[in-house]
C-alpha positions in Angstrom: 0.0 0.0 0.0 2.9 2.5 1.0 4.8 1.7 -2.3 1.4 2.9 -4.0 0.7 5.7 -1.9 5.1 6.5 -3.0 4.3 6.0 -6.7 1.3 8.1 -6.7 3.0 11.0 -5.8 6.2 10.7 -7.3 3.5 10.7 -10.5 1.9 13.7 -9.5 5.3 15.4 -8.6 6.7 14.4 -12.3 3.7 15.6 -14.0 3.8 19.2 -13.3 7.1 19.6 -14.7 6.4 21.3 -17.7 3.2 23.2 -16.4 6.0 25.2 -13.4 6.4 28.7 -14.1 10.1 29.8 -15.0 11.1 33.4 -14.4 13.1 35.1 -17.5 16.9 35.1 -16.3 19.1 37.6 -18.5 22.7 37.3 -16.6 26.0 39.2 -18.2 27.4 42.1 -19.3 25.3 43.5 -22.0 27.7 45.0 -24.5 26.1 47.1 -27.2 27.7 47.9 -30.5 28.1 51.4 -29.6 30.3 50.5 -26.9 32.8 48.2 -28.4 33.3 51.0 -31.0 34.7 53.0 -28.5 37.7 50.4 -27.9 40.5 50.9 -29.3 44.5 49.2 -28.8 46.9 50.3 -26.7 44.2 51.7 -24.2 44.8 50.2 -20.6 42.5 48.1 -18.7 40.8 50.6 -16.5 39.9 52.2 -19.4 38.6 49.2 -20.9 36.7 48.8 -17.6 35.2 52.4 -17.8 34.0 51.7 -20.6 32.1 48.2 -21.0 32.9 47.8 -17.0 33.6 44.8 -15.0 34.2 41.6 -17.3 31.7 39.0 -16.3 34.6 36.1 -16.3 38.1 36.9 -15.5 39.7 34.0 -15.3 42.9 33.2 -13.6 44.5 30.9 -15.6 44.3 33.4 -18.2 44.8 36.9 -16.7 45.4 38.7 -19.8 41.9 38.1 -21.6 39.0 39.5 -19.8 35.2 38.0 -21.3 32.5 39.5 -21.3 29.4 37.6 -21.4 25.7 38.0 -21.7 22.8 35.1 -21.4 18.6 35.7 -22.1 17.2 32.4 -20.6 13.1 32.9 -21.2 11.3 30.5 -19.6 12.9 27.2 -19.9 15.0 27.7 -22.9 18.4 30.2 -23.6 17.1 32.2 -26.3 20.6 34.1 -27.1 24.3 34.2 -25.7 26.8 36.5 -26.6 30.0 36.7 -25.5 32.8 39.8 -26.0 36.6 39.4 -25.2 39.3 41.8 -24.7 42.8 40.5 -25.3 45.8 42.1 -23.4 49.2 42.6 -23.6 51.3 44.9 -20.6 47.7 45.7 -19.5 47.4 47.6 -23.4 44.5 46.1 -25.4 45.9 44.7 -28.4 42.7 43.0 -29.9 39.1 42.7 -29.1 35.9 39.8 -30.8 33.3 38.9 -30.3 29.6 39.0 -30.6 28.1 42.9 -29.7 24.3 43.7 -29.3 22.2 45.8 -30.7 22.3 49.5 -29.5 18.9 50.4 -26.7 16.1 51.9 -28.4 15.9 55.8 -27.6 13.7 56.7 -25.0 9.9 58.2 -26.3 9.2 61.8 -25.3 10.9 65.1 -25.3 14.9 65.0 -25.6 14.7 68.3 -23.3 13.5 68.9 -19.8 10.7 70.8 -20.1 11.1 74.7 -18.7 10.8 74.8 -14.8 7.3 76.6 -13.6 6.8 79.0 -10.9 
């Protein structure tokens, strides 16, 4: 009876697997093609980090390339990665890949404050 009771609601359990609700999970650094225009070689790496900031994955083993990388995850699949890396030599860029995203969409209304009222 127990082993019944035990298969019954490791069924019930298993079932609702597909039907669970799975936040949207984007995770990275989103680099924009705007952005990676702005690098150039020879600059150093805080300026490198100014501009597309903190590399996602900076590995140790490998302390002259810095990656940056960016993951969409809607629902339960990955619906885009992208990944970015900046090459170093004596803390100079000397080359930079990679995939870049598209540039944000311009905000809708006026491009000026409006005039202050008294």
């Amino acid at each position: 009876m127990r082993i019944i009771a035990l298969a019954a609601i490791l069924l019930a359990a298993t079932a609702c697997g597909p039907f669970v609700y799975k936040i949207d999970v984007q995770q990275g650094n989103y680099v924009t093609q705007d952005t990676a225009a702005r690098l150039k070689k020879g600059m150093s790496k805080a300026e490198v980090k100014q501009i597309l900031g903190t590399p996602l994955l900076a590995d140790v083993f490998h302390a002259n390339r810095w990656d940056y990388y960016f993951s969409n995850v809607k629902g339960h699949k990955a619906e885009d990665r992208t990944r970015f890396t900046v090459v170093f030599l004596d803390d100079k860029v000397v080359d930079f890949t990679g995939t870049t995203r598209p540039t944000a969409a311009l905000p809708v209304g006026p491009s000026t404050p409006p005039p202050p009222t008294r």
